[in-house]
C-alpha positions as CSV (number, residue, x, y, z in Angstrom):
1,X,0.0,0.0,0.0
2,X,2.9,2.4,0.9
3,X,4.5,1.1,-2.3
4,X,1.9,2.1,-4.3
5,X,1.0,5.2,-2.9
6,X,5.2,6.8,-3.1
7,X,4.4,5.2,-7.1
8,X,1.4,7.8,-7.7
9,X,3.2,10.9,-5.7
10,X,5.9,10.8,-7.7
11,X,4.7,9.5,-10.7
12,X,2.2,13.3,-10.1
13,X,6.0,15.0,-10.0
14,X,7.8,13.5,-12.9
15,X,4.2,14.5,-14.8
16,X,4.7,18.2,-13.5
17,X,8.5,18.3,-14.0
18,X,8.0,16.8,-17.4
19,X,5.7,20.0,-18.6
20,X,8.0,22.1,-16.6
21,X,10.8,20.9,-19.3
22,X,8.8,21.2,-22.3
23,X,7.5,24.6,-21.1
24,X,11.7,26.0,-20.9
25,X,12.8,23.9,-23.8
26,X,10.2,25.6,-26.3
27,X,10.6,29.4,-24.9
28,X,13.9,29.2,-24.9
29,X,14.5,27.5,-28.6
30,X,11.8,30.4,-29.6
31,X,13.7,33.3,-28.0
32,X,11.1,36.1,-29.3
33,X,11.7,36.0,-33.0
34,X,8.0,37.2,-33.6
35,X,8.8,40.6,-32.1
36,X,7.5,43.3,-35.0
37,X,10.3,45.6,-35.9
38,X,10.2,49.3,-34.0
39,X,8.9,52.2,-35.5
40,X,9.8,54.7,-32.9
41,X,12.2,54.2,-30.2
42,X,11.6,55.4,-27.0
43,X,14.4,56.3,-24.3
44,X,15.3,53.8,-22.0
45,X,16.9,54.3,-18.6
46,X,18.4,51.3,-18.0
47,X,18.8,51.2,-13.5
48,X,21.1,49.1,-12.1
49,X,22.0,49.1,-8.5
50,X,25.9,47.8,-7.6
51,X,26.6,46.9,-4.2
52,X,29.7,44.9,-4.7
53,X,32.1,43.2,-7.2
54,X,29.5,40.6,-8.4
55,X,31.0,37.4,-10.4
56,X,31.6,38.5,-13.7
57,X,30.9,42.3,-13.7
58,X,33.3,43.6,-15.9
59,X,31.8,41.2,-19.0
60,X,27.7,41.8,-17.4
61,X,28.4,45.6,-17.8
62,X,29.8,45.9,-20.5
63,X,26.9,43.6,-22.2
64,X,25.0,46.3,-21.6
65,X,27.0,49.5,-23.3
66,X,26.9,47.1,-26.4
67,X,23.6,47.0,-27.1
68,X,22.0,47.5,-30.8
69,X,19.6,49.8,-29.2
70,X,20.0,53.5,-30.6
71,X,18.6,55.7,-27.5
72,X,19.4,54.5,-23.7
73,X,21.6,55.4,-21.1
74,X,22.3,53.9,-17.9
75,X,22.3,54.9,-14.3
76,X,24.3,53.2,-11.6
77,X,23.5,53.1,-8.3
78,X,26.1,52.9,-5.0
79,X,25.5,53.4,-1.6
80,X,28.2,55.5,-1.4
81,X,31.0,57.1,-4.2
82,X,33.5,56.2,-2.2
83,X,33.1,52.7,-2.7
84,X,35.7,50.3,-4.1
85,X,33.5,49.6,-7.0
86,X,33.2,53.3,-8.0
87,X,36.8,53.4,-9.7
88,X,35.6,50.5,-12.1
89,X,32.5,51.9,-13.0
90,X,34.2,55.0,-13.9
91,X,36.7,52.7,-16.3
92,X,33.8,51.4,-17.7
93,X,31.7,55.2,-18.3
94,X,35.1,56.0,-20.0
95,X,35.2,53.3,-22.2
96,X,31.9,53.8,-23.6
97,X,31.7,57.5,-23.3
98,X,29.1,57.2,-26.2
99,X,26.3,55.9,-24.1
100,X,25.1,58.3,-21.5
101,X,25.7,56.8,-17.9
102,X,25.5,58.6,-14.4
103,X,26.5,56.8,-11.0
104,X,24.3,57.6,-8.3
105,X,25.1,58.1,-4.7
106,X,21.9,56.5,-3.2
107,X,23.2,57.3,0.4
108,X,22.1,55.7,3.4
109,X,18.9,53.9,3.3
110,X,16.0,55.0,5.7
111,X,13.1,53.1,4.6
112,X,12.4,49.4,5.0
113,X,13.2,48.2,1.0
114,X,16.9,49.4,0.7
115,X,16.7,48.0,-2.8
116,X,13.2,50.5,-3.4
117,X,15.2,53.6,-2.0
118,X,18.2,53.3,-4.5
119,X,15.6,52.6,-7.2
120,X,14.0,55.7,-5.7
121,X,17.0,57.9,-6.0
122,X,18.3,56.3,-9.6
123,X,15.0,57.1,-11.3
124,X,14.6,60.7,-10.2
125,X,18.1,61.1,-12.1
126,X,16.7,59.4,-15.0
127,X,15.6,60.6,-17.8
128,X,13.8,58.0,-19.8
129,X,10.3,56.7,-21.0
130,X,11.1,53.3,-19.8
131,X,13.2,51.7,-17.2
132,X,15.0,48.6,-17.3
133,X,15.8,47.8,-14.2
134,X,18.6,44.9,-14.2
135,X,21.1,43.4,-11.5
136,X,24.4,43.7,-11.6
137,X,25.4,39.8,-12.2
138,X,23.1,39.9,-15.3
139,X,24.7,39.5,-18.8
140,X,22.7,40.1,-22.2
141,X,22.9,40.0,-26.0
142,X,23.1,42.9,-27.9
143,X,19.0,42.7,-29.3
144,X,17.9,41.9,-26.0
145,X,16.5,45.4,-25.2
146,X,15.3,46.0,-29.1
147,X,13.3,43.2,-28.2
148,X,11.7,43.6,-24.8
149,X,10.9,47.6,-26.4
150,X,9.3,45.8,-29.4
151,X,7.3,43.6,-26.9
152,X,6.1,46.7,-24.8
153,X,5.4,48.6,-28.0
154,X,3.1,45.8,-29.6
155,X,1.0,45.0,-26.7
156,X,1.0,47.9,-24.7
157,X,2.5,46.1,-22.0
158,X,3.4,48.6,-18.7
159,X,5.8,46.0,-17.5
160,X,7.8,43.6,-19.4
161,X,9.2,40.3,-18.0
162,X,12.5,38.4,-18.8
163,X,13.1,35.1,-17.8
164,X,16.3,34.4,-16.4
165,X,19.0,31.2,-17.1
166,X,21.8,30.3,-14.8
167,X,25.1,30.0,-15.9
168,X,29.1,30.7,-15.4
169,X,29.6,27.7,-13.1
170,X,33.2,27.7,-11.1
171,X,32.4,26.2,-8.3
172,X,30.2,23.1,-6.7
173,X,28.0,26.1,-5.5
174,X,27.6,28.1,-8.0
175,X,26.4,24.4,-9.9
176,X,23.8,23.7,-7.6
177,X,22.3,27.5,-7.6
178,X,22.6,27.8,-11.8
179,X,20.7,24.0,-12.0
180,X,18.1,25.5,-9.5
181,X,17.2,28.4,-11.5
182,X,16.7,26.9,-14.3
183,X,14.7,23.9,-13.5
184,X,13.1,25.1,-10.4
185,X,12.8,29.3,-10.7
186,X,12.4,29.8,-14.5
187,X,10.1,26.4,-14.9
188,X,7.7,27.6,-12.6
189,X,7.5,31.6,-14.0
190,X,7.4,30.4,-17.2
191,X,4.6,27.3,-17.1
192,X,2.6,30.1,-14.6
193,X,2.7,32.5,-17.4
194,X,1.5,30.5,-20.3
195,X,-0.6,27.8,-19.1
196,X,-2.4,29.7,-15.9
197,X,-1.9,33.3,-17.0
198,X,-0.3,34.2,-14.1
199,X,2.0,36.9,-14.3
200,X,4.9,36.1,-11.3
201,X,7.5,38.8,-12.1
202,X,11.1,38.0,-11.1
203,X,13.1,41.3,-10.8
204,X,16.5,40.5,-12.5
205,X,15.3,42.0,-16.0
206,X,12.0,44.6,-15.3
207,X,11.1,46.8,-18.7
208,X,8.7,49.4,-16.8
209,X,6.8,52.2,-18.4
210,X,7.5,55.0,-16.3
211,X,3.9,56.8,-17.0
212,X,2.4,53.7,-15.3
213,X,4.3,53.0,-12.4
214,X,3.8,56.5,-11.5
215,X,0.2,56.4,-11.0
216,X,1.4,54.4,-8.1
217,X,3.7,57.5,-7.1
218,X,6.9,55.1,-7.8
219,X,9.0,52.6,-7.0
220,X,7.8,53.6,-3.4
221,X,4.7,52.4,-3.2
222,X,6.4,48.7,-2.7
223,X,9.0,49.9,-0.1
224,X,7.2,47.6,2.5
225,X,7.6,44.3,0.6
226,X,11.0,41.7,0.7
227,X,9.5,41.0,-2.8
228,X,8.8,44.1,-4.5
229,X,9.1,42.2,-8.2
230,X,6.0,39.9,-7.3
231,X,3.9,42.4,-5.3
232,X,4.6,45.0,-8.4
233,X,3.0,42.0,-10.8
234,X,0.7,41.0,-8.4
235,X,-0.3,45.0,-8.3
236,X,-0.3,45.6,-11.6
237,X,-2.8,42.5,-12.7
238,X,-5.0,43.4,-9.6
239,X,-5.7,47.2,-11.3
240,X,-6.0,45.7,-14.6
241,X,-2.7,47.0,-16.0
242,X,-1.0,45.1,-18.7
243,X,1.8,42.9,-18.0
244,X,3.5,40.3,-20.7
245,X,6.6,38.7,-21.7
246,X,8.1,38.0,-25.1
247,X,10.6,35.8,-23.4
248,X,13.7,37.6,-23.8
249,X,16.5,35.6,-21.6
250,X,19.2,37.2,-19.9
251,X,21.5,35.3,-18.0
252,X,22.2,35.2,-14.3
253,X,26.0,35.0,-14.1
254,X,27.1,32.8,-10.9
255,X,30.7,31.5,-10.6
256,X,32.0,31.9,-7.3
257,X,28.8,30.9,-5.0
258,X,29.2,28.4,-2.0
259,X,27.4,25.7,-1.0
260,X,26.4,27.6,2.1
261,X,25.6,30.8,-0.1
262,X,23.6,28.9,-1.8
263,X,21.4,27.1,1.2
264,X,21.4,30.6,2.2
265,X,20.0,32.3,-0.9
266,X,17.4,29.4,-1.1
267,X,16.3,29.6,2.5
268,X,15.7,33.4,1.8
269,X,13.6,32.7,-1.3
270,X,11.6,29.9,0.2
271,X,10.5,32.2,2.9
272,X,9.4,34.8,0.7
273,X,7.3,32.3,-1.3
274,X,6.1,31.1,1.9
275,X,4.9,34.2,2.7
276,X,3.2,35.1,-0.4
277,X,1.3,32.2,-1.0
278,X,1.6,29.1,1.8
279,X,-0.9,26.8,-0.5
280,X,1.3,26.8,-3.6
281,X,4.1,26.7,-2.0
282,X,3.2,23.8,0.1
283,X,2.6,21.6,-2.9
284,X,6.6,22.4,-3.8
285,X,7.5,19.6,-2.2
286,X,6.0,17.4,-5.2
287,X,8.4,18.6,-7.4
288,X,11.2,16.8,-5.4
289,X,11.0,13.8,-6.1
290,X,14.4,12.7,-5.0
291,X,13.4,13.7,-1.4
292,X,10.2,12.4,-1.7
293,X,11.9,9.2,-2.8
294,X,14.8,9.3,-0.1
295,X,11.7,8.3,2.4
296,X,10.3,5.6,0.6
297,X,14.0,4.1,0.8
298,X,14.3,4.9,4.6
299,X,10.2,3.4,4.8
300,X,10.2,0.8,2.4
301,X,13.7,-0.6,2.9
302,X,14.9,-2.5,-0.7
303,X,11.9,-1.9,-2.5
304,X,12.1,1.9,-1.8
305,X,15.7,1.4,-2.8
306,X,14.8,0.7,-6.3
307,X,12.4,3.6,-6.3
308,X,14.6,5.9,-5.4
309,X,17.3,4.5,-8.5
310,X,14.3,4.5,-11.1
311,X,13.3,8.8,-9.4
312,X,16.8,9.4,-9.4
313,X,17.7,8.4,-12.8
314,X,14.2,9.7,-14.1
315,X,15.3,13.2,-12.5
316,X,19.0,13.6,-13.5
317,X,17.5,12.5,-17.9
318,X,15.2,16.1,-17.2
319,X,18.3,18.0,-15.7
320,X,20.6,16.8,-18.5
321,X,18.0,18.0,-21.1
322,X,17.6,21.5,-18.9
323,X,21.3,22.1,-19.1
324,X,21.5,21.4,-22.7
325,X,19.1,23.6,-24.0
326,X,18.6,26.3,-21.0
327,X,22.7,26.8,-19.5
328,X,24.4,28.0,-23.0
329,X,27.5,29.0,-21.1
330,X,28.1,25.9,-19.3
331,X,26.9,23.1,-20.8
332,X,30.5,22.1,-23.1
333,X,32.7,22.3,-19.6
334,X,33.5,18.8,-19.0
335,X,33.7,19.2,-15.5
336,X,30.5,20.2,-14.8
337,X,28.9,16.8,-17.0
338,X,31.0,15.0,-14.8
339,X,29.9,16.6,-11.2
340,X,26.3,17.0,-12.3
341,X,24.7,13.6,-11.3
342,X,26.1,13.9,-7.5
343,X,25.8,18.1,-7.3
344,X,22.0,17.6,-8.4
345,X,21.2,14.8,-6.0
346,X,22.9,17.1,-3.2
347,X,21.0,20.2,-4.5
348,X,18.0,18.3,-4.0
349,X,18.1,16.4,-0.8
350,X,19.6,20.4,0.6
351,X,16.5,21.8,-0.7
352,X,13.8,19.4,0.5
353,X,15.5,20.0,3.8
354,X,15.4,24.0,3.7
355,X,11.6,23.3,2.8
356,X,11.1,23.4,6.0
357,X,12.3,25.9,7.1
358,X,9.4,29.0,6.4
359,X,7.6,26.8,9.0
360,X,9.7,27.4,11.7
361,X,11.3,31.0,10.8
362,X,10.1,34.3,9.7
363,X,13.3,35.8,9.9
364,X,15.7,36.8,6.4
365,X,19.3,37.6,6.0
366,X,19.3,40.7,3.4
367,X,22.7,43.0,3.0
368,X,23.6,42.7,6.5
369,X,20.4,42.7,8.1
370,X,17.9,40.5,9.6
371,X,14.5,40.9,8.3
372,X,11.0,39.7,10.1
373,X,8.6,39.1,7.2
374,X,4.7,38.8,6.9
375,X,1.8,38.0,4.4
376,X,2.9,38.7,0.9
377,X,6.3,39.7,2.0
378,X,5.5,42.7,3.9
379,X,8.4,43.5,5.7
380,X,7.1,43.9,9.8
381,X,11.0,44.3,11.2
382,X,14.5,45.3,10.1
383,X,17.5,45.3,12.4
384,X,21.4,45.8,11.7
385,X,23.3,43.2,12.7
């Protein structure tokens, strides 16, 4: 009876994590190529907050200054100018004194968002229609932003989503949080967006009318959420506001992480989701089905053995196809076929652990502070530590 009923559970997840794969594979062979050709283009601010040397950032900037885009500038944001990073941003504005670029002094933050204060404080030295608001570790190709403009130019769309793919793997780390983006974070955006029409924003690539957002009076209006990307989709559906994506990648570029960074990172994000919806994200843990499977081996003894084999080799032929089509930048290092089968299993068993964890803590690690969260997010305490 126990047999059977660890057969149906996970036989439910490999069905989900099947669609999850066919979802990713097909938007990101596709890649937007139906975007119609611009007519007019409007001036993008393109806002990115830097807050240290992020894996990478040398190649992630300058992505961005080599865009085929003809009318954008970009604002930088700091906490302070005399930050280390500040001489290499300079470098980089002198390289490419062609495109516009300012760097901000965002100061010190007073409300409870610090990310929502220096988007604040970067957009009112802005001066464009739109704003692409982008991290610092993200890395894009030169028609990415003629594409997410031809997107919000075709369907009126007030904020314009991009989904994200993992990649730059240099450590076991940095592995395990590049597979779990991309066939746990950008699955789950992507199948919500075109088979339930559920707009979940992820805030590494926002294109965002300015017009619109400031019939909300700004980036402020979401200074009391952890997650100001979902609360500003979940906001913008709720009024009736358009939102879409044309699915314009841009890559996430992770090298250096550890495997603590990354337990820590995925705590963080499983409290959030916890906290914005506790029914869905309950029913996450029937898209592990190695976990699931590790207790019908501890339960079930030899026969729970062999389910596990049959889940874990089920599991690692849907990574493997993930990786191929979904992690362009890692998927011909030799290294990383060869750790994959035990970094996955590991990523896996770490995560169905930190599942539990929302239950028993409210409480986030976010630049150097500890945060108490609430429903949706809502941020209730913030304390230096």
């Amino acid at each position: 009876m126990l047999l059977t009923a660890f057969v149906i559970i996970l036989a439910v997840s490999f069905s989900v994590l099947v669609l999850y794969t066919l979802q990713t594979v097909q938007c990101k062979r596709a890649r937007a190529s139906d975007t119609p050709p611009l007519s007019y283009y409007p001036r993008v601010s393109i806002l990115k907050p830097i807050k240290n040397f992020e894996d990478g950032l040398g190649d992630n900037l300058e992505s961005f200054y080599t865009l085929d885009y003809p009318r954008y500038e970009i604002v930088f944001g700091v906490d302070s100018l005399q930050d280390e990073v500040v001489g290499f941003l300079r470098e980089i504005q002198q390289k490419y004194r062609h495109i516009p670029t300012r760097i901000v002094d965002t100061g010190t933050h007073k409300i409870l968002n610090p990310k929502i204060e220096t988007l604040e404080k970067m957009a009112a030295d802005s001066h464009g229609e739109l704003y692409w608001v982008s991290d610092s570790n993200t890395r894009v190709l030169p028609d990415s932003l003629n594409m997410l403009v031809g997107e919000y130019a075709a369907k009126g769309s007030k904020i314009v989503f991009s989904p994200i793919t993992g990649g730059g793997s240099g450590t076991v780390g940095s592995l395990m949080e590049n597979a779990y983006i991309n066939f746990f974070v950008s699955p789950n955006v992507i199948t919500a967006w075109r088979l339930f029409s559920r707009p979940i924003i992820v805030g590494k690539s926002m294109l965002i009318e300015r017009d619109a957002l400031n019939t909300f009076g700004g980036f402020g209006y979401f200074k009391e959420y952890l997650a100001e990307d979902y609360c500003m989709g979940d906001v913008y559906t709720r009024a009736g506001i358009p939102l879409s994506t044309n699915f314009t990648w841009i890559t996430n570029y992770n090298s250096t992480t550890t495997v603590r960074s990354f337990c820590a990172r995925a705590s963080r994000w499983a409290k959030m989701r916890y906290h914005i919806d506790r029914k869905i994200y309950l029913l996450e843990i029937l898209i592990n089905p190695l976990f699931i499977a590790l207790f019908a081996a501890i339960i079930l003894g030899r026969d729970g053995i062999q389910l596990f084999a049959a889940a874990y080799a089920g599991k690692m032929l849907l990574e493997y196809v993930n990786f191929r089509v979904v992690n362009e930048l890692d998927r011909r290092k030799l290294w990383i076929i060869a750790a994959y089968p035990l970094a996955i299993v590991v990523k896996d068993l770490l995560l169905g652990i930190i599942y539990f964890v929302p239950i028993f803590s409210s409480i986030v690690r976010w630049r150097g502070r500890s945060i108490t969260i609430g429903d949706k997010s809502r941020i209730i305490e913030r304390s230096a530590s």
